[in-house]
C-alpha positions as CSV (number, residue, x, y, z in Angstrom):
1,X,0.0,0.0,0.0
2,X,1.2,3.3,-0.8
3,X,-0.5,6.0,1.7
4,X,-0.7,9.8,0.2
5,X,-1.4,12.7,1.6
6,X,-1.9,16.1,-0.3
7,X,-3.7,18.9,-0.4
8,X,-6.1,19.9,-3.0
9,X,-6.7,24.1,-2.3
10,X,-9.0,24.1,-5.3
11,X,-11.5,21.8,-3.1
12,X,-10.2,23.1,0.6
13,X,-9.5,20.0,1.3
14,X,-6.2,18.1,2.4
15,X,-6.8,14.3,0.8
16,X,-5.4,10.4,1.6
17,X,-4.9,8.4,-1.2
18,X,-3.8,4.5,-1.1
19,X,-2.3,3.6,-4.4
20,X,-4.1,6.2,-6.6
21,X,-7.7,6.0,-4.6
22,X,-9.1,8.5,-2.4
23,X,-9.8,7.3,0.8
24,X,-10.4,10.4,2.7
25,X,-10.6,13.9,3.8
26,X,-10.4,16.7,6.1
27,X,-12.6,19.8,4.5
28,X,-11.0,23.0,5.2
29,X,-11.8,27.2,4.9
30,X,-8.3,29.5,5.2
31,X,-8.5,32.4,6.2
32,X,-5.2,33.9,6.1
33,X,-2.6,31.8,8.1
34,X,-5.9,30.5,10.3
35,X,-7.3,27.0,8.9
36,X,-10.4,26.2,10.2
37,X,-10.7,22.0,9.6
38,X,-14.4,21.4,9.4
39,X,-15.2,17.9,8.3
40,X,-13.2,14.6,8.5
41,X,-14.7,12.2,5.8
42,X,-13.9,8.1,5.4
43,X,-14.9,7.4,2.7
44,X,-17.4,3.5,2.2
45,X,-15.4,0.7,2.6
46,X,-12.2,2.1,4.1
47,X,-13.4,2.6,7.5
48,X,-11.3,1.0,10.4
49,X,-8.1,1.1,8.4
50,X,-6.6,4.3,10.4
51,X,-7.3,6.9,7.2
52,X,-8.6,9.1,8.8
53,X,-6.3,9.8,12.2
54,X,-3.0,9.2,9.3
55,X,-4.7,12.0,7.5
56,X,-5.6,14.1,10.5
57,X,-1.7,13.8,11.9
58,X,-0.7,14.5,8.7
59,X,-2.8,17.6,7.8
60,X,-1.9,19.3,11.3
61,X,1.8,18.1,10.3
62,X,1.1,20.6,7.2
63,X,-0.6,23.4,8.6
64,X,2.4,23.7,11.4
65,X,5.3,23.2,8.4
66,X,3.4,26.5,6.9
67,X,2.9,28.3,9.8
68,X,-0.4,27.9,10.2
69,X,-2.9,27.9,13.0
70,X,-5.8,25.2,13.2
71,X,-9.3,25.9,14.5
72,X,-10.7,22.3,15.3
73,X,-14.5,22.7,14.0
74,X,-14.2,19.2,13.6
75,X,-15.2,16.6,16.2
76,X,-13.0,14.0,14.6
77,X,-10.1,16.6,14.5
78,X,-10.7,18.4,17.6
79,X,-10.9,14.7,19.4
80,X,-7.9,13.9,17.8
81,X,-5.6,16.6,19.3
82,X,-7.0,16.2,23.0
83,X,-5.8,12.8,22.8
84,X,-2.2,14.3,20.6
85,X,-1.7,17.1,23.0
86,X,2.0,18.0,20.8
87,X,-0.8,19.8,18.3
88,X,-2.5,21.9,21.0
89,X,-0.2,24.9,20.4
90,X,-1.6,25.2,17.0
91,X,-4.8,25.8,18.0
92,X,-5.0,30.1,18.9
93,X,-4.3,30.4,22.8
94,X,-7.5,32.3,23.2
95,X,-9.6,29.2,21.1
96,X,-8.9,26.6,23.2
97,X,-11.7,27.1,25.9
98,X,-14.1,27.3,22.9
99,X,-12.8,24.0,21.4
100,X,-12.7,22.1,25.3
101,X,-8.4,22.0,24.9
102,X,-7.7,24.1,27.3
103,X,-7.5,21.7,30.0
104,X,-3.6,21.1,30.5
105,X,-2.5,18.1,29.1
């Protein structure tokens, strides 16, 4: 299996590909240097096979290589880095309480 992940800024979305297919995505609005990540999508049949939290790792991998800062609109994302708390400082210091990360880790 070869695992991909890229981003596609003409559908604001960062995508996983295995061998070619799209297996899923994190939707995405930037505003700026602020990326709000609004919906994580498996896509049928490739549930279970750890897609989506390689994808999520390696979107928030992204947006801190370009200096960006996340807001977590997603469940799935926002779930993601409670439980990853090395991504909590690119979430806005003054966002966390909004997103429930502000509890120290």
């Amino acid at each position: 299996m070869s695992r991909r992940v890229t981003n596609n800024p003409e559908l604001q979305r960062f995508e996983m590909r295995d061998d070619g297919q799209l297996t899923a995505f994190v939707q995405y609005r930037l505003r700026g240097t602020v990326v709000d990540l609004l919906h994580t999508e498996t896509l049928p049949g490739n549930e279970g096979s750890g897609y989506g939290s390689e994808l999520v790792r390696a979107t928030l991998e992204d947006a801190r290589s370009r200096g960006w800062q996340v807001l977590p609109s997603c469940p799935f994302v926002r779930s993601y880095i409670a439980e990853h708390p090395q991504f909590r400082d690119l979430v806005p210091r003054e966002e966390l309480a909004r997103f429930g990360l502000d509890a120290a880790s």
